[in-house]
N, CA and C of each residue as an Amber inpcrd file, in Angstrom:
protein
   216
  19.3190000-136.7940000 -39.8780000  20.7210000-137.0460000 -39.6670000
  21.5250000-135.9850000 -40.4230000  22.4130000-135.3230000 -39.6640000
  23.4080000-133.8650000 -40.4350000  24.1130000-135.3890000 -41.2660000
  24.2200000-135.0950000 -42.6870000  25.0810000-135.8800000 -43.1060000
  26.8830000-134.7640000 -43.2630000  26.6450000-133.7090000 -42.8300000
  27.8620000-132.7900000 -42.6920000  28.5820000-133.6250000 -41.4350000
  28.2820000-133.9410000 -40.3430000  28.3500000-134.2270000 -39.2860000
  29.2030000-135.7410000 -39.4460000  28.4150000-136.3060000 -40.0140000
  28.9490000-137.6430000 -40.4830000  30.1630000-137.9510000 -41.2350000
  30.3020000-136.7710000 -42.2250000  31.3380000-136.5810000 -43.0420000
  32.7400000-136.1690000 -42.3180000  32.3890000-135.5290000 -41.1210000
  33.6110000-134.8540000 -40.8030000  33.9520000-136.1330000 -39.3010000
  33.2130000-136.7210000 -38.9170000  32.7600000-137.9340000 -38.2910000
  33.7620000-139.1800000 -38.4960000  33.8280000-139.3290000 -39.9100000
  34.1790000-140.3640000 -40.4080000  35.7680000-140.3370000 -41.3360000
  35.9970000-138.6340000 -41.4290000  37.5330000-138.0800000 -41.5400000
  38.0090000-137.8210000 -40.5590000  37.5900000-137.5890000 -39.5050000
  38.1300000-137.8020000 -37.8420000  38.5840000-139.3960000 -37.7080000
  37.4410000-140.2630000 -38.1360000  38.3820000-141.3980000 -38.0590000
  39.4550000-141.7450000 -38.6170000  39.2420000-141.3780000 -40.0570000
  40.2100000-141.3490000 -40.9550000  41.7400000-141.1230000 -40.5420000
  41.5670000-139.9190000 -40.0060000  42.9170000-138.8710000 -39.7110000
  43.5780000-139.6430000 -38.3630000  42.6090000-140.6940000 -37.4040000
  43.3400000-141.2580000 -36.6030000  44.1430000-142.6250000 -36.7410000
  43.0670000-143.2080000 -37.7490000  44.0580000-144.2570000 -38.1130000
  45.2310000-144.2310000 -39.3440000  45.2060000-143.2390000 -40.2270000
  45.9130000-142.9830000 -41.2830000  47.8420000-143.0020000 -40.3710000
  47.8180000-142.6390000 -39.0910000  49.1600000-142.4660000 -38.5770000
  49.5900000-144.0710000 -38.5050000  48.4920000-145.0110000 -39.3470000
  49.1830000-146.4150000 -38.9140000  49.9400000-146.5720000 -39.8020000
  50.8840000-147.6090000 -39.6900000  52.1820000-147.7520000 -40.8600000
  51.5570000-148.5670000 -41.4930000  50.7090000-149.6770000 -41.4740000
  49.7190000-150.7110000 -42.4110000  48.6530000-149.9640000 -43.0400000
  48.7740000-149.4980000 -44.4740000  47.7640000-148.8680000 -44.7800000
  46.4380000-149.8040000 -45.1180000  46.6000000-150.8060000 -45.6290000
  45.2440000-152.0060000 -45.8250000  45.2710000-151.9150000 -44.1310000
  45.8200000-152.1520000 -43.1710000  45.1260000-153.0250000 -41.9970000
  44.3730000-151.1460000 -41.0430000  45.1390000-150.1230000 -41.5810000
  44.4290000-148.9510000 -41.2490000  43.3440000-148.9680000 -41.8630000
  42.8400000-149.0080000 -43.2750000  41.8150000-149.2140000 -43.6220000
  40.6520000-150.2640000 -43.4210000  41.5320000-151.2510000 -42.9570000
  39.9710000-152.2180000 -42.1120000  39.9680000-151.9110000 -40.9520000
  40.6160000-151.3880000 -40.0370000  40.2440000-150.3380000 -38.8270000
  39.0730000-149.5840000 -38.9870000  39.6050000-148.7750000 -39.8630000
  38.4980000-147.9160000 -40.5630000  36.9120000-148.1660000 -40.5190000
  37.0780000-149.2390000 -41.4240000  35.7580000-150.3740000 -41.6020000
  35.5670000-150.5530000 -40.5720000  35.9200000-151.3800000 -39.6130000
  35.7850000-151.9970000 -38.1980000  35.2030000-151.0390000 -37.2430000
  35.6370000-149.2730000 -37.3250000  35.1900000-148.8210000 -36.2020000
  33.8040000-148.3820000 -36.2790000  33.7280000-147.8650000 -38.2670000
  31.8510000-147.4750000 -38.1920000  31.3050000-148.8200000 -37.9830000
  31.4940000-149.9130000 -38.5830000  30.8470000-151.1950000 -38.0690000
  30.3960000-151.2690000 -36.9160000  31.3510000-151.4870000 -35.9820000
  30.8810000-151.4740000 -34.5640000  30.2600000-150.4600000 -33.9980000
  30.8160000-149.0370000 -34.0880000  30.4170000-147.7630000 -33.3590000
  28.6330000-146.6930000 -34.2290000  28.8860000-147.0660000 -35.2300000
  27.9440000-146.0590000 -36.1620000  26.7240000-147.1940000 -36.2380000
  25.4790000-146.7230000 -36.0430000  24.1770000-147.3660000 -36.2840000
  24.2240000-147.7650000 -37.5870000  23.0390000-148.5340000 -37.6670000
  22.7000000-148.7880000 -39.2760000  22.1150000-147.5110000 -40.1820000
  21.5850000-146.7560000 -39.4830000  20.9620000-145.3280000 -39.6440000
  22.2930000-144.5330000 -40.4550000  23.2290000-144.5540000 -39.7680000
  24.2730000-143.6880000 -39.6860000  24.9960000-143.3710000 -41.0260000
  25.6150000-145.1170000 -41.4030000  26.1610000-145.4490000 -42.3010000
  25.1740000-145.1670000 -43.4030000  23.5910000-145.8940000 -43.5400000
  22.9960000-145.6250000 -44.3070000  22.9280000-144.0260000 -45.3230000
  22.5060000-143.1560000 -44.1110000  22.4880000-141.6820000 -44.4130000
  23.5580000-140.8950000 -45.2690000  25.3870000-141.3240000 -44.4130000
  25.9660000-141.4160000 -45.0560000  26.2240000-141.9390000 -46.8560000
  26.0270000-143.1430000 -46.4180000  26.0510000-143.5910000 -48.4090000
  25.4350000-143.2720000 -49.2830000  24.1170000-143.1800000 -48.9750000
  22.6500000-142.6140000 -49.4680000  23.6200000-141.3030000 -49.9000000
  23.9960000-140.3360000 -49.0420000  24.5580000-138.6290000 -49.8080000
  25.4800000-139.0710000 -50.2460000  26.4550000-139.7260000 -50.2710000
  27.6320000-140.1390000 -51.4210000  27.2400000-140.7470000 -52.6140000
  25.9920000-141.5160000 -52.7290000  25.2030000-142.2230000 -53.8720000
  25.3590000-140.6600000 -54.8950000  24.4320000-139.9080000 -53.8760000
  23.8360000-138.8350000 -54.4960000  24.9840000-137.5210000 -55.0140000
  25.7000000-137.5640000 -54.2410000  26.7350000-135.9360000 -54.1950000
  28.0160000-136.2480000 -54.8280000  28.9480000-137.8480000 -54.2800000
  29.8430000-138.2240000 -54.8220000  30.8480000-138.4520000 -53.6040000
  31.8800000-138.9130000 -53.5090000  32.4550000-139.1990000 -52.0150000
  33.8330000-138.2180000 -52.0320000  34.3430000-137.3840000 -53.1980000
  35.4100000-136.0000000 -52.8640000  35.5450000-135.4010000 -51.4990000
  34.3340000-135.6110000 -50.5460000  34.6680000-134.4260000 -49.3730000
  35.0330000-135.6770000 -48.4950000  35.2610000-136.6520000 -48.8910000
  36.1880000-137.7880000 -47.5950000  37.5950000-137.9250000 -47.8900000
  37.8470000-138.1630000 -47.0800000  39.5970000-139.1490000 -47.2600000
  39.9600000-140.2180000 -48.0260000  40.9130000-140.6040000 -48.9530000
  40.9010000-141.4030000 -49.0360000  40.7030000-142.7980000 -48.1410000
  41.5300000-142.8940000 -47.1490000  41.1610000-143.9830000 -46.3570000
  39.5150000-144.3630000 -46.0120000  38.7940000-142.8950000 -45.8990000
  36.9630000-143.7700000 -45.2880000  37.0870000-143.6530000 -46.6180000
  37.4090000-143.4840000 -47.7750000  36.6050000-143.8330000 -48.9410000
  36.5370000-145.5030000 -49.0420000  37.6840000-146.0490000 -49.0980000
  38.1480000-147.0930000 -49.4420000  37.3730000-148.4660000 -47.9390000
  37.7180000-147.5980000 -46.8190000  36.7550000-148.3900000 -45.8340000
  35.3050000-148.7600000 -46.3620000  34.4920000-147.4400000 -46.7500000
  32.8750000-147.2460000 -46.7690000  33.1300000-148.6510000 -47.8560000
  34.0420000-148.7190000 -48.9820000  33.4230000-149.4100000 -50.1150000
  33.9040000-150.6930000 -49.2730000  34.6920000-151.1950000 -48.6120000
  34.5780000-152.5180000 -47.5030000  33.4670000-152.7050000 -47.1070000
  32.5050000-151.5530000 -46.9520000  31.6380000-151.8940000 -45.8610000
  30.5140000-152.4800000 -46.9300000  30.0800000-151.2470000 -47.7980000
  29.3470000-151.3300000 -48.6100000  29.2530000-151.3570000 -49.8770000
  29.8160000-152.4260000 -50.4530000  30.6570000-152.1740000 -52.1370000
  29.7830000-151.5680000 -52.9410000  29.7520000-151.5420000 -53.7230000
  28.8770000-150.5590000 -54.6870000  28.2850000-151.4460000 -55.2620000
């Protein structure tokens, strides 16, 4: 899995819901769309390199989603 791919993946989402005026209900969007759309693989791979590297190269918004998804 490119976890580059994922990263820029998941600030694409970012950057579409960030134009919402609800920033909590943009951010469970957020949550909601890797939930539904991204495998278990996906997300995994993802967190696994943020465990490891640190989460700076995301947005705030997937930051704050991922830890919805997957709290620490």
């Amino acid at each position: 899995m490119n976890v580059e791919n994922l990263i820029k993946m998941a600030n694409d989402i970012g950057t579409f819901f960030e134009a919402m005026p609800n920033r909590e209900q943009a951010t469970r969007d957020v949550a909601t769309h890797i939930r539904k759309f991204w495998e278990p693989r996906m997300q995994k791979s993802l967190i696994a390199y943020l465990g490891t590297h640190g989460d700076e190269t995301l947005k705030p918004i997937v930051r704050d989603a991922l830890r919805e998804i997957h709290p620490a």
